[in-house]
N, C-alpha and C positions, 0 to 999 in steps of 0.2 A: 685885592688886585694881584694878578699872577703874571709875573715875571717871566720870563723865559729868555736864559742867558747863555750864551755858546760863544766858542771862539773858533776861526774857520784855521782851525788846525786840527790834526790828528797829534802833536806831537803831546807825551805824556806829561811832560813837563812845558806846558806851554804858556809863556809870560803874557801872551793876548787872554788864556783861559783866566791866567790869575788877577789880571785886570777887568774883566768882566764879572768875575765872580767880586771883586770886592766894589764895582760900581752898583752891581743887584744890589751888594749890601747897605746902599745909601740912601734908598729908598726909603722913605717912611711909609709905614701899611702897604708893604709889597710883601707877597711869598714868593720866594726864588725859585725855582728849580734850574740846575745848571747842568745841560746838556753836554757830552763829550762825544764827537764829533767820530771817535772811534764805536762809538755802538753803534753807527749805520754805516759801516764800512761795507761797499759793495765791489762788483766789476767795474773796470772802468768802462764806462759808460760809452757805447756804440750806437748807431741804429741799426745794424744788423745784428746786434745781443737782442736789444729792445725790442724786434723783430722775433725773435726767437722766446724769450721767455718772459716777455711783457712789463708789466708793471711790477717792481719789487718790493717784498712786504715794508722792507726799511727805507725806502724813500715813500711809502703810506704813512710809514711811522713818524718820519720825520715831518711831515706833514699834517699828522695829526697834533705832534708837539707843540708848530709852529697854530695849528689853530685854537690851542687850549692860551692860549697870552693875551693879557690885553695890553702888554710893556713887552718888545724885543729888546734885549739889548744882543750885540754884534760888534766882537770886536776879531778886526782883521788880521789874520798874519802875513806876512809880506814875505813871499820868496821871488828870489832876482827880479823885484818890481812889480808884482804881480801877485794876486788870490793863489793862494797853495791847491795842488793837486786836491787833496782830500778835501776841501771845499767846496772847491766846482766839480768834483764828481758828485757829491752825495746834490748839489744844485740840480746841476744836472739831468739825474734820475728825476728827481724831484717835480723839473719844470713839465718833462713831460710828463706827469698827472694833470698838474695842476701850474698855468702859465704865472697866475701872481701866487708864487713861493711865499713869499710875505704876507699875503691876506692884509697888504693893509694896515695892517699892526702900526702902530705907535714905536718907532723903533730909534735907538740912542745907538747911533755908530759911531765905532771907536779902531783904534791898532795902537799900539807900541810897538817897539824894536830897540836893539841896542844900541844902534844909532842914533845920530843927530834931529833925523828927520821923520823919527818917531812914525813909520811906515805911511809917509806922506803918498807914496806914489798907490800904492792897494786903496787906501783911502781914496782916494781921489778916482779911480775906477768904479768903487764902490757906490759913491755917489753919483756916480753918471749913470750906472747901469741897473742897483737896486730898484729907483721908481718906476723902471717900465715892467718887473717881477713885481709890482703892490709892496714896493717898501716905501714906506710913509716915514722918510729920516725927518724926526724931528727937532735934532740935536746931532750934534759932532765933536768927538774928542780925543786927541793925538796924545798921547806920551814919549817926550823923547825919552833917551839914554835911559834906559828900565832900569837897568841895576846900577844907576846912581841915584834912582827918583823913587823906588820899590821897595820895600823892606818884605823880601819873601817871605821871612819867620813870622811875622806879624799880618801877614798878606793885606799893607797898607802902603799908599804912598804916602812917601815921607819929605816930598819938599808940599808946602804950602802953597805955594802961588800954581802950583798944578791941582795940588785937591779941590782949592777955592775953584778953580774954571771947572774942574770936573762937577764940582756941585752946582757951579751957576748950569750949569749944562740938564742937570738931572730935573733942577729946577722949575726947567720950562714944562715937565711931565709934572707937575701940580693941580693942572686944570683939569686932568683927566678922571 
């Protein structure tokens, strides 16, 4: 089963990356690969660029990544309430190829933040907007306060009563 895990941030250190990366890793009989949302860094996205030089090889690219999965995982990062620039631009590009982004896929959405509300509001966008792009959420999972709940060294969470939900979550991708 091939995994395909990203976090909708560019940033290098990014705690949505390191929660995605250690959700892939809970999978039994998955191969991960974890996508960094910095290798399809393009223009931002016009239709008068789009007009001008078409379809970009890295939003093909990312496209083609997203059709080698048969498990998305997606975890959101939240700026001022909202999906990060670097996210909805490489989307963006993306959609116009191809309108469902998602293909579909079997997909486990997620965000953290260092907040309380564990970037309740991107979530929540997320899932309203994903299923009309072919995101097939089939699971959801919030992390609040990261760096009281995360052990970066160890790239685990370390309270329980969030692992266990994280797992009942992963769980429901058993039938697949």
């Amino acid at each position: 089963m091939k995994i395909i895990a990203f976090a909708g941030s560019n940033n290098t250190k990014s705690i949505n990356k390191k929660l995605a990366t250690y959700a892939a890793s809970l999978f039994d009989n998955g191969e991960a690969e974890i996508l960094d949302l910095n290798d399809f860094q393009m223009p931002l996205f016009g239709v008068d660029l789009e007009a001008e030089v078409g379809h970009l090889p890295k939003a093909e690219n990312f496209l083609a990544k997203i059709g080698e999965a048969d498990i998305l995982i997606v975890s959101m990062a939240e700026n001022n309430g909202n999906c990060s620039v670097a996210f909805k631009n490489v989307f963006d590009w993306a959609s116009r190829i191809k309108v469902k982004v998602f293909q579909d896929k079997p997909m486990l959405l997620m965000a953290t933040s260092t907040g309380a509300r564990g970037g309740a509001s991107v979530l929540e966008i997320a899932q309203t907007m994903f299923p009309r792009y072919g995101g097939n959420i089939k699971a959801t999972f919030s992390l609040p306060n990261f760096n009281a709940n995360f052990d970066v060294e160890s790239g685990k969470i370390t309270s329980i009563d969030f692992n266990e939900a994280l797992q009942t979550q992963i769980n429901l991708f058993n039938d697949l």
